[in-house]
C-alpha positions in Angstrom: -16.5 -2.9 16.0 -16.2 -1.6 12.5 -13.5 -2.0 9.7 -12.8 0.0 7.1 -10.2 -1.6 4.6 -8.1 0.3 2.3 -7.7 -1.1 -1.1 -6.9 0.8 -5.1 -9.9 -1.9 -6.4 -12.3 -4.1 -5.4 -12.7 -8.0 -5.8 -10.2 -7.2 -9.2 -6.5 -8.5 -9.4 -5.1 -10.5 -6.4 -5.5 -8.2 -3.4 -8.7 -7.1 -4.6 -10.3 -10.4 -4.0 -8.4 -11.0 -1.0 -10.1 -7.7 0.2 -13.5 -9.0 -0.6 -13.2 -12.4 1.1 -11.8 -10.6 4.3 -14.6 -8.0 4.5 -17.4 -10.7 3.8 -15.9 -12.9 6.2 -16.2 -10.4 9.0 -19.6 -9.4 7.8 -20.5 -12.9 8.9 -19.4 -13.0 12.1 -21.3 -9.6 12.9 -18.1 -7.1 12.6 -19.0 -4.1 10.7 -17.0 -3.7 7.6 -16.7 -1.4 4.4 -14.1 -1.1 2.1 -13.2 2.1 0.3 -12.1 2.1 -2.6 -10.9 3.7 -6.4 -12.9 1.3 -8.4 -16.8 0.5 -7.0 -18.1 -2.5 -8.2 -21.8 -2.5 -8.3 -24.5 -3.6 -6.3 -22.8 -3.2 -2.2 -24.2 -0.8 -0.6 -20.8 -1.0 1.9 -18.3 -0.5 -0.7 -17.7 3.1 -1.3 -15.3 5.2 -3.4 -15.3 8.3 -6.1 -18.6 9.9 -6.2 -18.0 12.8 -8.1 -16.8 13.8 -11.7 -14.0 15.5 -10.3 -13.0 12.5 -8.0 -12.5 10.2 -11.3 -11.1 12.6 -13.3 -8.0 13.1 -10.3 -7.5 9.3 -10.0 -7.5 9.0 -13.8 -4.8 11.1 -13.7 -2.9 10.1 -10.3 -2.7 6.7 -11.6 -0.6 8.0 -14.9 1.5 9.8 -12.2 3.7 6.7 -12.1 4.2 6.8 -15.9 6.2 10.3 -15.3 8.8 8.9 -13.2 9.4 5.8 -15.1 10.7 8.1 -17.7 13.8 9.2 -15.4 14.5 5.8 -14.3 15.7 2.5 -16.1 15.2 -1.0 -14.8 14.8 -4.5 -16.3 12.5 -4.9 -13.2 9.3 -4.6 -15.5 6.9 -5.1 -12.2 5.1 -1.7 -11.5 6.8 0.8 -9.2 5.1 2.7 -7.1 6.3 6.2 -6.0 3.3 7.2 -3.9 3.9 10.7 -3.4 0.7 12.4 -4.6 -1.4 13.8 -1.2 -4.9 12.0 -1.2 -8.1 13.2 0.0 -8.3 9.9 2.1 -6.6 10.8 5.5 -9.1 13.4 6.2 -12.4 11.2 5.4 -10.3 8.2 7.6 -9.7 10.4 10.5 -13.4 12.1 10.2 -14.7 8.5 9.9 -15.9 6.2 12.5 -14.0 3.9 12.8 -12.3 1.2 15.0 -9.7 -0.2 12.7 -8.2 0.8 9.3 -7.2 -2.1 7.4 -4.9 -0.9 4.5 -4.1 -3.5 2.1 -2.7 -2.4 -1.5 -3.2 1.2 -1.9 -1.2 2.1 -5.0 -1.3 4.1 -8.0 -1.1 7.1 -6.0 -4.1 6.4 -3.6 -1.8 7.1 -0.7 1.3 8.5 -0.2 3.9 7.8 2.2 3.7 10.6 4.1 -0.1 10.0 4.7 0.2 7.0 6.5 1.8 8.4 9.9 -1.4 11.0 9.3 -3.7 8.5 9.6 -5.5 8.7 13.2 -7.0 5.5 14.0 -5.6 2.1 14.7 -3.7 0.6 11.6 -3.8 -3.0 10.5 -1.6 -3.4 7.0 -2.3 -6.6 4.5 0.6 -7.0 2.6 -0.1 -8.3 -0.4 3.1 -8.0 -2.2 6.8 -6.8 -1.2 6.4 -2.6 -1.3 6.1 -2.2 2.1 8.9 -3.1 3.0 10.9 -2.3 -0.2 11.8 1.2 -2.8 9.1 1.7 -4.9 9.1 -1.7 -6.0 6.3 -3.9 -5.5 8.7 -7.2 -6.6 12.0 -8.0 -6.9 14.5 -10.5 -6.8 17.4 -8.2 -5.5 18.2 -7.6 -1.8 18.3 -4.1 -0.8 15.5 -4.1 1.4 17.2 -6.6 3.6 20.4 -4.2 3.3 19.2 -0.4 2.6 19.1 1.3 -0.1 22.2 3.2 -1.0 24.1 3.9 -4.3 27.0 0.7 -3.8 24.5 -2.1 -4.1 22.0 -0.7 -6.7 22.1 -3.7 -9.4 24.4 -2.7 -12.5 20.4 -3.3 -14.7 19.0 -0.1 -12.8 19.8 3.3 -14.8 19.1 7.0 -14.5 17.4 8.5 -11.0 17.7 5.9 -8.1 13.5 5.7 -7.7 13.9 2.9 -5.5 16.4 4.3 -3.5 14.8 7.7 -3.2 11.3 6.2 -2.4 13.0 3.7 0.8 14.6 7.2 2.1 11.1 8.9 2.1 9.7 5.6 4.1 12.3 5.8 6.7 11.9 9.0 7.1 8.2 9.5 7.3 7.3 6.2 9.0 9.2 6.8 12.7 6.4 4.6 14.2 5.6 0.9 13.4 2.0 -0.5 12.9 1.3 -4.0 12.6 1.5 -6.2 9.8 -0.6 -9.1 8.7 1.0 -11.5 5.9 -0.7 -14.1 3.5 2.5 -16.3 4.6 5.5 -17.2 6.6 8.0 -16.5 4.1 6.7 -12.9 3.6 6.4 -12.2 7.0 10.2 -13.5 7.6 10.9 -10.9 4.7 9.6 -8.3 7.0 11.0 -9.6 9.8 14.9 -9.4 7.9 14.0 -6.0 6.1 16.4 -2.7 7.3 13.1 -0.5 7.0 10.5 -3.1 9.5 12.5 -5.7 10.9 11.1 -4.2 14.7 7.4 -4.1 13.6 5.3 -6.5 14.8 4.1 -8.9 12.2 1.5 -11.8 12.6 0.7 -14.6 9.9 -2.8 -14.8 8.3 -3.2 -17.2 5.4 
């Protein structure tokens, strides 16, 4: 069987060491695993990512994409926000790849939009690692709009300007008509997902 896990970094920031410990864990139980990647650590030969001058230059810039719509939109939320509408060049290498299971884990900073996902061709496995999944284009908050959809009578009177997060949960429900499974670091996240208007019916299983 072979893995390939979808993650902005690698073995940097929470779900980048998460990643890491997943892939080498399967390594040593004989699964084939890579992990592609923005940022390429050195030295691991089955970690792979940009190659190209061009390739850097495009996620240097995708990753300022957020930085554009912050400027419409006003929150005390200070967490980053994650549009992810940018197309990547990702779907095509998945699809052309070989394969078994796609792991995606935290893919943003424009490394994959939300229309890709439904795109992608091969069996999908999501990590969540934080709340945008299942949120706006959030990746934390403390409000409760996932749980009751996103519309313009409960946006919290702290939120100015365009409705990001409302806007990005309409492109989700739109876009992602089919469920894949979810795998959480813990029970209260996955009840999260279990409660949320936009995944409440996908299946979800526990991994600490």
């Amino acid at each position: 069987m072979k893995v390939i896990h979808i993650n902005y970094q690698c073995n940097r920031g929470g779900a980048g060491r998460a990643v890491y410990r997943i892939h080498d864990s399967l390594k040593v139980i004989g699964i084939d695993s890579r992990i592609w990647t923005e940022d390429i650590p050195k030295g691991d030969w089955t970690i792979s990512g940009p190659s190209t001058k061009y390739e850097k230059i495009s996620i240097f810039f995708r990753s300022r994409f957020n930085r554009f719509y912050r400027s419409f939109f006003r929150s005390e939320n200070v967490v980053i926000h994650s549009p992810a509408l940018l197309p990547s060049r990702w779907v095509r290498r998945i699809n052309a790849s070989d394969a078994d299971i796609i792991n995606l884990h935290w893919f943003g900073n424009e490394m994959i939009s939300i229309a890709d996902i439904p795109r992608i061709e091969k069996p999908i496995v999501w990590t969540m690692h934080d709340m945008w999944g299942f949120c706006g284009a959030e990746h934390v908050t403390e409000e409760f709009r996932w749980k009751e959809g996103y519309y313009k009578k409960n946006r919290p009177n702290y939120e100015s300007g365009f409705d990001l997060n409302r806007w990005v949960w309409n492109r989700k429900r739109r876009h992602w008509k089919e469920p894949v499974q979810i795998i959480t670091p813990s029970r209260w996240m996955a009840n999260c997902v279990k409660e949320s208007a936009l995944m409440h019916d996908w299946p979800v299983s526990v991994v600490p």
